[in-house]
N, CA, C and O atoms as a MOPAC input file, in Angstrom:
PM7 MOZYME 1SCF
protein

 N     -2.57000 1    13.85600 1   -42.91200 1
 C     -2.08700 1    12.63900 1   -42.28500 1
 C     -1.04700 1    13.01600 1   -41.23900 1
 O     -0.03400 1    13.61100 1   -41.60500 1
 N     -1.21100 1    12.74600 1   -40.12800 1
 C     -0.48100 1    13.01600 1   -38.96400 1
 C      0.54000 1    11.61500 1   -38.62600 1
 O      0.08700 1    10.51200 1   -38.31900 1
 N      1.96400 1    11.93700 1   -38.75900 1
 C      3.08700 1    10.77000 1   -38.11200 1
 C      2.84200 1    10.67300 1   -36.50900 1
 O      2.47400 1    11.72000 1   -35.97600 1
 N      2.97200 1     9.75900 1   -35.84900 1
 C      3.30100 1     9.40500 1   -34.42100 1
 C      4.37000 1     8.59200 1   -34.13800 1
 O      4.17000 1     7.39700 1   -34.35200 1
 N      5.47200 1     8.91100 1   -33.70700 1
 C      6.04900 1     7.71000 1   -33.33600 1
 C      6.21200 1     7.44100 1   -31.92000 1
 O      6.60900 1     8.25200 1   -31.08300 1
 N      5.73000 1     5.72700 1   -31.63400 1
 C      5.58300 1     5.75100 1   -30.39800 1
 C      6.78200 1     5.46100 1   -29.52000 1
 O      7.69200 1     5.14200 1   -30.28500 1
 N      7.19000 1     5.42600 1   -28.29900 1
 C      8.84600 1     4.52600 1   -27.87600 1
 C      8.83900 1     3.60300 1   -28.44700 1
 O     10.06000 1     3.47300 1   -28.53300 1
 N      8.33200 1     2.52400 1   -29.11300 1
 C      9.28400 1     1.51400 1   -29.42300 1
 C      9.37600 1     1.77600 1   -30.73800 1
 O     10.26400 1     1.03200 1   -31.15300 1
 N      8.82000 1     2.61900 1   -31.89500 1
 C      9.50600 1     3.32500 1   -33.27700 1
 C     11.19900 1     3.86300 1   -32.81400 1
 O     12.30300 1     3.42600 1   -33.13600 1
 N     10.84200 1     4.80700 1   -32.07300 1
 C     11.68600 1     5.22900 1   -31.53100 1
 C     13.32500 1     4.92700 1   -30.95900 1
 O     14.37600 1     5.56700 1   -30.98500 1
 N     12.79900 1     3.28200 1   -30.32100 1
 C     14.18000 1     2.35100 1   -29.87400 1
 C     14.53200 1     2.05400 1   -30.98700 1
 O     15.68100 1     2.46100 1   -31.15900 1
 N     14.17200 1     1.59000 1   -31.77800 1
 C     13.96500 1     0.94200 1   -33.03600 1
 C     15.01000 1     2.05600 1   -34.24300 1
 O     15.99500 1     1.53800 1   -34.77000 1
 N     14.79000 1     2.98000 1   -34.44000 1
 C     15.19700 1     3.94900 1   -35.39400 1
 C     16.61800 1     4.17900 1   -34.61900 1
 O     17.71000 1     4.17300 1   -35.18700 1
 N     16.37800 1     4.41500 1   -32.99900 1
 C     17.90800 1     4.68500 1   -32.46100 1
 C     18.87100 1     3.56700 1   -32.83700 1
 O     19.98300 1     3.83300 1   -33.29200 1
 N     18.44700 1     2.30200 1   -32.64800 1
 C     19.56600 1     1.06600 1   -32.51900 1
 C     19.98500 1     0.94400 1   -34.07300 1
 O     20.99000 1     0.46400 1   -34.59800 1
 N     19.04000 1     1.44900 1   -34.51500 1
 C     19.54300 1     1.05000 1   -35.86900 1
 C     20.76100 1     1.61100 1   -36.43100 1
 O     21.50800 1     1.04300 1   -37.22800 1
 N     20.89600 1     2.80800 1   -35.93000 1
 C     22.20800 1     4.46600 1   -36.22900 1
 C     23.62400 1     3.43300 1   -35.94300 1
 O     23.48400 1     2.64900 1   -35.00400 1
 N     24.59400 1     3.40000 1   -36.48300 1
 C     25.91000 1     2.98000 1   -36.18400 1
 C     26.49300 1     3.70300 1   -35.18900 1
 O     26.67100 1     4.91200 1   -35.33500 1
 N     27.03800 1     2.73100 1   -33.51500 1
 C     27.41800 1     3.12300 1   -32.65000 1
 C     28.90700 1     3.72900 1   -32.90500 1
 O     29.23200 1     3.94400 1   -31.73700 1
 N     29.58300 1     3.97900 1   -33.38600 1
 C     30.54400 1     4.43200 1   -33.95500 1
 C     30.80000 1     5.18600 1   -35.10100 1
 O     30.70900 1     4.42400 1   -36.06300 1
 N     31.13200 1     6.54400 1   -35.52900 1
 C     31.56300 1     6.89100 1   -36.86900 1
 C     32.25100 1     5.64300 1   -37.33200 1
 O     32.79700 1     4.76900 1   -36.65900 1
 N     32.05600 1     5.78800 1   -39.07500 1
 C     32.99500 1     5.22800 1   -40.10900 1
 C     34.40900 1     5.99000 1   -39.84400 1
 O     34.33100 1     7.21300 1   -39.95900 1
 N     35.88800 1     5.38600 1   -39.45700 1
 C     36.85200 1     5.66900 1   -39.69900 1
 C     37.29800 1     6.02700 1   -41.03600 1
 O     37.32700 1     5.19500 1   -41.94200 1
 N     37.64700 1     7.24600 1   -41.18800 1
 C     38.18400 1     7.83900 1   -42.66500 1
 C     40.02700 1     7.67000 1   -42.67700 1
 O     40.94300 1     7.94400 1   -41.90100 1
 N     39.87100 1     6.99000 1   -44.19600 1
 C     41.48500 1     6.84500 1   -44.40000 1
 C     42.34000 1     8.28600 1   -44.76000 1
 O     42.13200 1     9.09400 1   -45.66600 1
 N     43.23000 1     8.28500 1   -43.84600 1
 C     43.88800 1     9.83700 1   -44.48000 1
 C     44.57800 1    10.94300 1   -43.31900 1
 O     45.00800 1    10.11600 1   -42.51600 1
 N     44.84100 1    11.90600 1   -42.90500 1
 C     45.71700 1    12.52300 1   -42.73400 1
 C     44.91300 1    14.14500 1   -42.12500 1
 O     43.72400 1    14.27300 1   -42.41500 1
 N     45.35700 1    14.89300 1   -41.60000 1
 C     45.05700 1    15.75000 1   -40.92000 1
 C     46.12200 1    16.81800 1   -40.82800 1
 O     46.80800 1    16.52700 1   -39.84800 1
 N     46.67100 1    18.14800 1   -41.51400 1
 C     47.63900 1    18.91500 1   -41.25700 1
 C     46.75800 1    20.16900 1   -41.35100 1
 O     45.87300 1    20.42200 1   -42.16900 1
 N     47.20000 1    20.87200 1   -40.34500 1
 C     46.47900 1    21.95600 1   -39.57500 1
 C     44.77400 1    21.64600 1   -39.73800 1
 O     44.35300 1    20.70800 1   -39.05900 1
 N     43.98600 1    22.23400 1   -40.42300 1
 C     42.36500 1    22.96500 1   -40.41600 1
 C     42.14400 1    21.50300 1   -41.65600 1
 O     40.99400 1    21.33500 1   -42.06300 1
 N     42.97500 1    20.77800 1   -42.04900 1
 C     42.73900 1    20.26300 1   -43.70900 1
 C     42.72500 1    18.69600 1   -43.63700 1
 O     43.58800 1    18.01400 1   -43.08400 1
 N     41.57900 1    18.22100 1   -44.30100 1
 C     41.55700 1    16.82300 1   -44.27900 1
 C     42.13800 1    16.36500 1   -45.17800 1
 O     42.09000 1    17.35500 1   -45.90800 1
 N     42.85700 1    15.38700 1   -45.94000 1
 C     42.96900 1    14.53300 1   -46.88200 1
 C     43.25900 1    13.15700 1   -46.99800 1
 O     44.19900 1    12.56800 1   -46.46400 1
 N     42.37300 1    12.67800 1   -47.74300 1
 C     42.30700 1    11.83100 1   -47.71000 1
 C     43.75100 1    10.80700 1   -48.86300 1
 O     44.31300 1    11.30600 1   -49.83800 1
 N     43.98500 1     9.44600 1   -48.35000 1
 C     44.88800 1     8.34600 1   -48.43900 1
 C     45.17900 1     8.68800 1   -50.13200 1
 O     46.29300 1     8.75500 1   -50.65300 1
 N     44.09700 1     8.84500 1   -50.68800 1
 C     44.07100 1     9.39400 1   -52.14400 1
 C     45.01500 1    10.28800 1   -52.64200 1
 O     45.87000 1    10.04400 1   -53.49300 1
 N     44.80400 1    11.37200 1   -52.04300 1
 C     45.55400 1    12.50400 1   -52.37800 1
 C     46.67400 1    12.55000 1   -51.83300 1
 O     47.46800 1    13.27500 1   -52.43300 1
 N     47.19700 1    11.88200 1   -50.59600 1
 C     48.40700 1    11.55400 1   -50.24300 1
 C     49.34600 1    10.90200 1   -51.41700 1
 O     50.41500 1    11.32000 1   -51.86000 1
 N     48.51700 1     9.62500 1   -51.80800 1
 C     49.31400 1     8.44000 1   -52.51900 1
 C     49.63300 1     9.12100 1   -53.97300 1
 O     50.59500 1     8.75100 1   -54.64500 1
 N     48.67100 1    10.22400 1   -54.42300 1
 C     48.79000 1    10.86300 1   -55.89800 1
 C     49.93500 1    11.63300 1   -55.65000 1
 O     50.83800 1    11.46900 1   -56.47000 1
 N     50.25800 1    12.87200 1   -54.23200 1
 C     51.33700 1    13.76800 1   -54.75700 1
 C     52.28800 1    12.71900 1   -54.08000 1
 O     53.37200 1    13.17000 1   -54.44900 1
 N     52.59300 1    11.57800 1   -53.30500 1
 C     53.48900 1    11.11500 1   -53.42000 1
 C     54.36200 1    10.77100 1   -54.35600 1
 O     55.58000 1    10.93500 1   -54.42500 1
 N     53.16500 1     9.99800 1   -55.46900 1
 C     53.95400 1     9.01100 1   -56.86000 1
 C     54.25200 1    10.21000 1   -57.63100 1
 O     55.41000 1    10.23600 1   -58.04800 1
 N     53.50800 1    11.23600 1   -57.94200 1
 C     54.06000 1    12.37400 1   -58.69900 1
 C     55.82900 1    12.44900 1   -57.95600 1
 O     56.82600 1    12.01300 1   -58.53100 1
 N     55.81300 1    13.26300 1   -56.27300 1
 C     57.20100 1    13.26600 1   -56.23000 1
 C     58.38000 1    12.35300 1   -56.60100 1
 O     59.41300 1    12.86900 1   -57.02800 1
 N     58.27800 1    11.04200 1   -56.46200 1
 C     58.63400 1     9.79100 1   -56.64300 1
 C     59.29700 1     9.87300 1   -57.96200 1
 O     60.49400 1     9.72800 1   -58.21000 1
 N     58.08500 1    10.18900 1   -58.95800 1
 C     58.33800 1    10.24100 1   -60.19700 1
 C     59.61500 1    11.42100 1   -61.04000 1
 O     60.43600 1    11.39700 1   -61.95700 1
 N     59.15300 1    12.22600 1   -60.14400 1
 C     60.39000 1    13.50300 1   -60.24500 1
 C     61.70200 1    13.43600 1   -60.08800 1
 O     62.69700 1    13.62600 1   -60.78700 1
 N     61.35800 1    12.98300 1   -58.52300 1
 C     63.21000 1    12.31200 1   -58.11300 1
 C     63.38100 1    11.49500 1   -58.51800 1
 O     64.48000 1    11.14900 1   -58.08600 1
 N     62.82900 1    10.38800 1   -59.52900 1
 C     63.90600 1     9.73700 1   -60.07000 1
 C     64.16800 1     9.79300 1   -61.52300 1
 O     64.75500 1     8.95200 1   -62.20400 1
 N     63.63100 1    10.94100 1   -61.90100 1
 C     63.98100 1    11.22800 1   -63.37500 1
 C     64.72600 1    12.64600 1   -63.23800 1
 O     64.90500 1    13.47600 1   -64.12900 1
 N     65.12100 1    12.70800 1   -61.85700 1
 C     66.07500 1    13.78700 1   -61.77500 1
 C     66.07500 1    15.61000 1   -61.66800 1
 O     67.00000 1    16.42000 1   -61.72700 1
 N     64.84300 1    15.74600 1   -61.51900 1
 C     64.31000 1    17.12600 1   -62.17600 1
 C     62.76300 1    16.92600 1   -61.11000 1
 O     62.40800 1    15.95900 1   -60.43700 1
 N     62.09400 1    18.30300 1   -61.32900 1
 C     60.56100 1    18.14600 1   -60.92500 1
 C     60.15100 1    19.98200 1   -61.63000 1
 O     60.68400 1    20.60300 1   -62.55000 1
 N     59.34300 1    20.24800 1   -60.97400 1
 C     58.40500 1    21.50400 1   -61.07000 1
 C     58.67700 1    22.62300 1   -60.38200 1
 O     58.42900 1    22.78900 1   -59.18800 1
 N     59.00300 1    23.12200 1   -60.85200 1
 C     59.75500 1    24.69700 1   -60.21800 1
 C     60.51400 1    24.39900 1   -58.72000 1
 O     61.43600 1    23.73600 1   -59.19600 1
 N     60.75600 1    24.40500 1   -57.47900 1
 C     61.39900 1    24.03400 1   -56.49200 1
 C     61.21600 1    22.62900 1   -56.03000 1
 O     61.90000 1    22.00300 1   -55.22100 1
 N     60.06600 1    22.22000 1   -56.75900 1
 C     59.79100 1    20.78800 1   -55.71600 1
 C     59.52700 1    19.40300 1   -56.93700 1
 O     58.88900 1    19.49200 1   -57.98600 1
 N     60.26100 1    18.13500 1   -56.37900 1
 C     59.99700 1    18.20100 1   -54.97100 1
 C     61.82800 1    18.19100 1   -54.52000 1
 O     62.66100 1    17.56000 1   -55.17100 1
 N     62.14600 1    19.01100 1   -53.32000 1
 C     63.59700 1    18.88800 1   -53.14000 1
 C     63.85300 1    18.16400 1   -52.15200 1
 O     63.07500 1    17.26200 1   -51.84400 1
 N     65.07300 1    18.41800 1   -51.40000 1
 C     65.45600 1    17.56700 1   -50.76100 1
 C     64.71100 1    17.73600 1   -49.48500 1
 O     63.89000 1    18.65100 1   -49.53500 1
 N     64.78600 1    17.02100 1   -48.22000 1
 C     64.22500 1    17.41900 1   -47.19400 1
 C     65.26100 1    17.27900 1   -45.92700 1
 O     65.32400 1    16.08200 1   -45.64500 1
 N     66.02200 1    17.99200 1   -45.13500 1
 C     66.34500 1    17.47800 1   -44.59800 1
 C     66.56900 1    17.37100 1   -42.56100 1
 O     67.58200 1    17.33700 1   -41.86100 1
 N     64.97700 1    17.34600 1   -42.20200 1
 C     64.54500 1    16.65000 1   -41.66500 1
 C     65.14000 1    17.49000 1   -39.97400 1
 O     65.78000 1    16.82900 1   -39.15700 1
 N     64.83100 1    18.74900 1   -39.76500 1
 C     65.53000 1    19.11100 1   -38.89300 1
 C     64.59800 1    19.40600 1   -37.61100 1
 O     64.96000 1    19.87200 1   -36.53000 1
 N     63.21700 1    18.98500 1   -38.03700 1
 C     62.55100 1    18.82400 1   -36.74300 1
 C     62.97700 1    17.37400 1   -36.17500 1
 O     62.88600 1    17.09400 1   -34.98000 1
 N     63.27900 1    16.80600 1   -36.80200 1
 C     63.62900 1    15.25400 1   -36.36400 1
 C     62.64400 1    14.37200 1   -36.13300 1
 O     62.76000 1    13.78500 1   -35.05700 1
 N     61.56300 1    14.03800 1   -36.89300 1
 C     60.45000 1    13.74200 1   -37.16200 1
 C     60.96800 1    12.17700 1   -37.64100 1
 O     61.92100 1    11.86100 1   -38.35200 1
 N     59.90200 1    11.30100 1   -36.92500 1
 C     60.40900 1     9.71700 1   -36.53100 1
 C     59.61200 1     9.48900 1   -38.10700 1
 O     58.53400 1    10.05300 1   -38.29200 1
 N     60.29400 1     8.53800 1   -39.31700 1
 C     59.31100 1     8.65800 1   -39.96300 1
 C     59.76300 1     6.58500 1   -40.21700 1
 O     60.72900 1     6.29700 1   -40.92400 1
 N     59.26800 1     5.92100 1   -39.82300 1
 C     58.84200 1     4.38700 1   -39.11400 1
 C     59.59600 1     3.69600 1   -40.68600 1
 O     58.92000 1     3.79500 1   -41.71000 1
 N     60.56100 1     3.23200 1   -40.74000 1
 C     60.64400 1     1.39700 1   -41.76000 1
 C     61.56900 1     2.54100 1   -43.05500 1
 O     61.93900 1     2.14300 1   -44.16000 1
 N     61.70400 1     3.53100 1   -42.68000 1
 C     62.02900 1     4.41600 1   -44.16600 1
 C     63.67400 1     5.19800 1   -43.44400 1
 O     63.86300 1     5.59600 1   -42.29500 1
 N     64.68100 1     5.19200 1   -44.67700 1
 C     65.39000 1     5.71400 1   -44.24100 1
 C     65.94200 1     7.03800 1   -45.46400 1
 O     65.77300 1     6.95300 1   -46.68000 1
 N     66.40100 1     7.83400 1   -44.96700 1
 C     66.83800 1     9.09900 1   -45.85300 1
 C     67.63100 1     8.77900 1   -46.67100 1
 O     68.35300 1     7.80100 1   -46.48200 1
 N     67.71000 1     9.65300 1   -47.98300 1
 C     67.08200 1    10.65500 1   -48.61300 1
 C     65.71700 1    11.20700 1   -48.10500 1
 O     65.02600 1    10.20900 1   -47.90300 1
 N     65.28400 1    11.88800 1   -47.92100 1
 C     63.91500 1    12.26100 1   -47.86000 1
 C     63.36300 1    13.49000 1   -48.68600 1
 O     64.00000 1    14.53800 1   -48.58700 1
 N     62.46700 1    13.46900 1   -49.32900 1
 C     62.17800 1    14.47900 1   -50.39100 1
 C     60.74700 1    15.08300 1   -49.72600 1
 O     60.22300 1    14.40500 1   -48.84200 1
 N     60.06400 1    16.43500 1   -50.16400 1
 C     59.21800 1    17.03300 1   -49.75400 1
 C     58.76400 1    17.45600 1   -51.10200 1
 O     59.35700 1    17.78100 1   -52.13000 1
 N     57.22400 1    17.32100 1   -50.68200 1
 C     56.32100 1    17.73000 1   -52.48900 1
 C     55.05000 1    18.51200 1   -51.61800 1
 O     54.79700 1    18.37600 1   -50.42100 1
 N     54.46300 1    19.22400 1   -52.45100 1
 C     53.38800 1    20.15500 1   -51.72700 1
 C     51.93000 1    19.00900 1   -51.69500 1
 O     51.82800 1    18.01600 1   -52.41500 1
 N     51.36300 1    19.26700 1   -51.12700 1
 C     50.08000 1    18.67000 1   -50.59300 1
 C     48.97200 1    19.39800 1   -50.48600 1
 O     48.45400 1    19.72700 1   -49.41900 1
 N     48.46600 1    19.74700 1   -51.90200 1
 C     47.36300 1    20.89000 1   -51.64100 1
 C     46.03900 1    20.32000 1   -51.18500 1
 O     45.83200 1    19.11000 1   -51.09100 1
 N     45.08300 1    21.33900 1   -50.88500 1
 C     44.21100 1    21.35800 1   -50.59400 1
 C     43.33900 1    21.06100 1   -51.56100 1
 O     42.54700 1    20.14300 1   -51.34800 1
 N     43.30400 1    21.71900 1   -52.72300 1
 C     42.37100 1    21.85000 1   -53.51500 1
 C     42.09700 1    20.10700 1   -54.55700 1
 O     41.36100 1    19.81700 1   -55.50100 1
 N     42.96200 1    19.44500 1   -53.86900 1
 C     42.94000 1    18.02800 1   -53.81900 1
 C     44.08800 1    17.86900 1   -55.63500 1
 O     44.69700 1    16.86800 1   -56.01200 1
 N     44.00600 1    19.03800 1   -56.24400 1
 C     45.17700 1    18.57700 1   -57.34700 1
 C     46.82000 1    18.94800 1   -56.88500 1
 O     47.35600 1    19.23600 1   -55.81500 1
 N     47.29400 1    18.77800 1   -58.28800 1
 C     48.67100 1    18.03000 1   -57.79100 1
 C     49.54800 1    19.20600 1   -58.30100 1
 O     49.26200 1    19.59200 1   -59.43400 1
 N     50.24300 1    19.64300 1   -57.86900 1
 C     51.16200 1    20.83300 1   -57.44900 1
 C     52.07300 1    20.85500 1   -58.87700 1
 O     52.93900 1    20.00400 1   -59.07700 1
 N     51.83900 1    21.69000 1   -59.62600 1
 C     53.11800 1    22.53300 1   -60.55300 1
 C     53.52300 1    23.68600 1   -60.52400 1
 O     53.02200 1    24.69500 1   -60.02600 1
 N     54.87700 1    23.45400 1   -61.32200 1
 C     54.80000 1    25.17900 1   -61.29800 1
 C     54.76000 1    25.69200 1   -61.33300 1
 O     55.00500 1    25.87800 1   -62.52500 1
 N     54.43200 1    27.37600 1   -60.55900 1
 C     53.61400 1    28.43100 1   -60.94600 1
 C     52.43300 1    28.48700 1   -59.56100 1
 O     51.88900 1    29.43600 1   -58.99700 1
 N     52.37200 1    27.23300 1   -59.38900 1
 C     51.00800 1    27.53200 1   -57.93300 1
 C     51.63500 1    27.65600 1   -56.78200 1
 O     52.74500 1    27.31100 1   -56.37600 1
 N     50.47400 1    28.36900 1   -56.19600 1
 C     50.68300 1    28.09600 1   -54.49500 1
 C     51.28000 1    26.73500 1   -54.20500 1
 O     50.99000 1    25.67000 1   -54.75100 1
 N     52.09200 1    26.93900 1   -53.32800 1
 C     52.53200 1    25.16500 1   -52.87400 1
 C     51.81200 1    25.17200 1   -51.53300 1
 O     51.37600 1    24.06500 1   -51.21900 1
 N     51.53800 1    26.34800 1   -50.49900 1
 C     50.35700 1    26.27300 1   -49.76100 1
 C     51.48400 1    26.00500 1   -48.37700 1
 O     52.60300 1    26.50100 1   -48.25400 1
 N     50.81700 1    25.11600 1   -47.47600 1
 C     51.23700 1    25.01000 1   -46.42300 1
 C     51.68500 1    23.34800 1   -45.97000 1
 O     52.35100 1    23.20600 1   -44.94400 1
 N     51.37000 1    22.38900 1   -46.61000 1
 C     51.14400 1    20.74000 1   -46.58100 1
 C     52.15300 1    20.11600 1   -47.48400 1
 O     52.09400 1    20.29600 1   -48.70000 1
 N     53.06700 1    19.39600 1   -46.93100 1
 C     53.50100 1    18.25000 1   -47.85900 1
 C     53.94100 1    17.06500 1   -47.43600 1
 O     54.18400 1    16.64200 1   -46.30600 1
 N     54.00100 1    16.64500 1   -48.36700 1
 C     54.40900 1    14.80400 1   -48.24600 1
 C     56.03100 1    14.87700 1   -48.44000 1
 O     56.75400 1    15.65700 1   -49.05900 1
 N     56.28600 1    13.71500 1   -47.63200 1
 C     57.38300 1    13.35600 1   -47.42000 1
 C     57.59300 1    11.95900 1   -48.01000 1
 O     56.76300 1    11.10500 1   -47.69800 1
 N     58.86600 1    11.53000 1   -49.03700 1
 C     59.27000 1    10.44500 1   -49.31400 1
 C     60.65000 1    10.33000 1   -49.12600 1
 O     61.45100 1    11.21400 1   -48.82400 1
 N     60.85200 1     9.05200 1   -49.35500 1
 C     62.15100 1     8.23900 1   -49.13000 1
 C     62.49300 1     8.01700 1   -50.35200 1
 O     61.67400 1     7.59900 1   -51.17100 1
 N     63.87600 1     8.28700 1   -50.68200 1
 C     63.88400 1     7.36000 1   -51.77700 1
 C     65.50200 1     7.25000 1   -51.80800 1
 O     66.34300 1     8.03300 1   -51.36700 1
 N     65.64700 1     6.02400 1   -52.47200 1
 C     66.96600 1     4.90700 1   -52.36000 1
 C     67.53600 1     5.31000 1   -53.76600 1
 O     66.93700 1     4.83800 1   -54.73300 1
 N     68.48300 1     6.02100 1   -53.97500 1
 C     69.24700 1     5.89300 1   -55.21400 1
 C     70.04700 1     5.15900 1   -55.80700 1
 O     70.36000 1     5.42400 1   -56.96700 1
 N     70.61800 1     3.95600 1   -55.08300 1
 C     70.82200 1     2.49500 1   -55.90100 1
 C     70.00800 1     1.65800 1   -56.58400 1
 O     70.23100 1     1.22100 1   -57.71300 1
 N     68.59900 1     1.32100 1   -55.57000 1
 C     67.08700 1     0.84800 1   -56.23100 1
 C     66.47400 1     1.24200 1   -57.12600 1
 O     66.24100 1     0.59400 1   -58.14700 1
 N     65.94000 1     2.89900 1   -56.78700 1
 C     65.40400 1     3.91100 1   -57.42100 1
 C     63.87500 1     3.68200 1   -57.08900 1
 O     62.86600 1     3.92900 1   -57.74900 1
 N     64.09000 1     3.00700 1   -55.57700 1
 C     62.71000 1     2.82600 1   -54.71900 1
 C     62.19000 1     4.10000 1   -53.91400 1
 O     62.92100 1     4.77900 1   -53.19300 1
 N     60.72000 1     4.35700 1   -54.14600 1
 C     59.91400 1     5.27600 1   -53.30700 1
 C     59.54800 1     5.07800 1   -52.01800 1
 O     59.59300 1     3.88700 1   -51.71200 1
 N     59.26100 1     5.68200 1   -51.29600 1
 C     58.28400 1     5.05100 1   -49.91400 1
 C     57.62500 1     5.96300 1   -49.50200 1
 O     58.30200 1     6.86500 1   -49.01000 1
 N     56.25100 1     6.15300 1   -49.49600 1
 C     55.89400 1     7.31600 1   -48.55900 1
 C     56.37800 1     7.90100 1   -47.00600 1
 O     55.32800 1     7.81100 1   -46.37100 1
 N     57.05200 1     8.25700 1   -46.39900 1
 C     57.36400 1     8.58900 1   -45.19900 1
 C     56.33700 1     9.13400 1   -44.21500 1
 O     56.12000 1     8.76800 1   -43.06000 1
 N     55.73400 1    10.12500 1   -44.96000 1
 C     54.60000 1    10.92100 1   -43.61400 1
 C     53.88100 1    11.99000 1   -44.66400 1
 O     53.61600 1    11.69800 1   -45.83000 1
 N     53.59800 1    13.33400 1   -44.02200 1
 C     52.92200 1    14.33700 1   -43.98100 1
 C     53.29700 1    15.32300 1   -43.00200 1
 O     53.43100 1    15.20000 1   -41.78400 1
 N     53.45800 1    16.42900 1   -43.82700 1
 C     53.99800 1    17.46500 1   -42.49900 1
 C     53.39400 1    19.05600 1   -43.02800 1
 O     53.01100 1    19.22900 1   -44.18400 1
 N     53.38500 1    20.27900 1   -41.86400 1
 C     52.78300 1    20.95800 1   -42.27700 1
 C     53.99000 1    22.35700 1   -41.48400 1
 O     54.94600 1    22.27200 1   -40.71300 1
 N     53.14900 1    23.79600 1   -42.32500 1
 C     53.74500 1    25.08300 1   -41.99100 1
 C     52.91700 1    25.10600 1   -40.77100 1
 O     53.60000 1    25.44500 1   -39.80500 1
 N     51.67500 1    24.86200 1   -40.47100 1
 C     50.40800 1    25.26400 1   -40.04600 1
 C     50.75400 1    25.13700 1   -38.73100 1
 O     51.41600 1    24.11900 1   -38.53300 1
 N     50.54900 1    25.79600 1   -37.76800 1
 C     50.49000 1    25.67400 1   -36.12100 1
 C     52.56100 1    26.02900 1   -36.20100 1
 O     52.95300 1    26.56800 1   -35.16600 1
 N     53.24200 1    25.87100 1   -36.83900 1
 C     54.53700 1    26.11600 1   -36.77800 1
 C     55.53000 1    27.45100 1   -36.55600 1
 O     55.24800 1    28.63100 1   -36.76500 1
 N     56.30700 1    27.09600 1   -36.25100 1
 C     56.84500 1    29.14700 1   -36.12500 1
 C     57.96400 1    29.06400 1   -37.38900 1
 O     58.65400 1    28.18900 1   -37.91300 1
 N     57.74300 1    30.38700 1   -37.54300 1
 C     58.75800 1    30.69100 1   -39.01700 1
 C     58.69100 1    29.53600 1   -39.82000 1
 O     57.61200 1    28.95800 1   -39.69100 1
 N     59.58100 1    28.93000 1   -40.71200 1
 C     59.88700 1    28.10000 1   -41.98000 1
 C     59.31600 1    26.60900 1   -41.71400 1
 O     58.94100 1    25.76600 1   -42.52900 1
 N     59.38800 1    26.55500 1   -39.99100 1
 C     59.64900 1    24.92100 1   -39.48900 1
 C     58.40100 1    24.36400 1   -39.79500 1
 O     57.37800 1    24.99500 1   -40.05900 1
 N     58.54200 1    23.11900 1   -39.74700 1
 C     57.04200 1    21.93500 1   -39.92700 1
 C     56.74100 1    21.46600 1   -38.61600 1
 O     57.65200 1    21.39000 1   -37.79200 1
 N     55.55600 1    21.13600 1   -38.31700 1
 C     55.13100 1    20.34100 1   -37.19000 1
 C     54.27700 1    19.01600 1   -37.93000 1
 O     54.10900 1    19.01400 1   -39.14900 1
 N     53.82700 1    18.04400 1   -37.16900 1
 C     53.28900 1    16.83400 1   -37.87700 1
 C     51.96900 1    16.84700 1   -38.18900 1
 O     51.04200 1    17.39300 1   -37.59000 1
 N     51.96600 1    16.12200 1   -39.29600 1
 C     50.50800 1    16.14000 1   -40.07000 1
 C     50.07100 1    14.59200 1   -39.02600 1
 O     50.98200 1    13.97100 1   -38.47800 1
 N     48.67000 1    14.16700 1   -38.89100 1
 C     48.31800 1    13.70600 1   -37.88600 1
 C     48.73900 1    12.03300 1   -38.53800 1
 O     48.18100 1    11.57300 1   -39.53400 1
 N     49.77200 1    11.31900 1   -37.78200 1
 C     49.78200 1     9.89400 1   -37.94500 1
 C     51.15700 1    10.02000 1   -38.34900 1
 O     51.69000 1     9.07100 1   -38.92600 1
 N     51.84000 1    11.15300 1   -38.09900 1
 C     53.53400 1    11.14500 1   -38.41000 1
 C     53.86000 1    11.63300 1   -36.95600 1
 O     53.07700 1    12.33200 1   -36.31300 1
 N     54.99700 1    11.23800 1   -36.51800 1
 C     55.07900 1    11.78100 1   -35.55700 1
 C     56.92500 1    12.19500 1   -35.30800 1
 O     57.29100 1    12.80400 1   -34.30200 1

């Protein structure tokens, strides 16, 4: 059995394709995608740390913010937690890698906020440059 498709199969199969990619929720630091998910998980983990006072071997600590990185509606304290790749959530003993999240948090409230995403990646020595949608 032989397929043919003639031009108008053809128009037909094209129009149908979505003129646009699906927009993906999530974040971009250096080579690494992640998605809104894995943001919002090592956030509440850090969250959870700083306000019970303690966390997992260095993190998450303080951050304090010397690229000067605009981070929109949030004001310091700012804390830094690792952001792995391998999509789980950073203790200690692992690689902390190159990626982390940035939070806010209010020590009268004992309110969180996500702030951004920032990375080692494309950076010189220790410093961070922005994970994509922080700026």
């Amino acid at each position: 059995m032989q397929l043919t498709l003639g031009p108008l199969s053809l128009v037909a199969l094209i129009s149908a394709l979505p003129a646009e990619p699906v927009a993906r929720a999530g974040t971009r630091c250096g080579y690494t995608w992640y998605y809104d998910s894995a943001v919002d998980a090592a956030s509440s983990v850090a969250c959870s740390y700083v306000r019970r006072g303690r966390g997992t071997g260095n993190y998450p600590h303080q951050y304090k913010n010397y690229e000067h990185f605009q981070f929109p509606g949030t004001v310091p304290p700012y804390y830094e937690f690792p952001l792995l790749a391998s999509g789980r959530i950073y203790v200690h003993g692992m690689a902390a890698g190159p990626d982390r999240v940035i939070i806010a948090y209010n020590h009268r409230t004992r309110f969180c906020q996500p702030a951004g995403q920032i990375t080692h990646t494309g950076a010189n020595g220790n410093h961070f440059v922005a994970c994509s949608g922080t700026s």
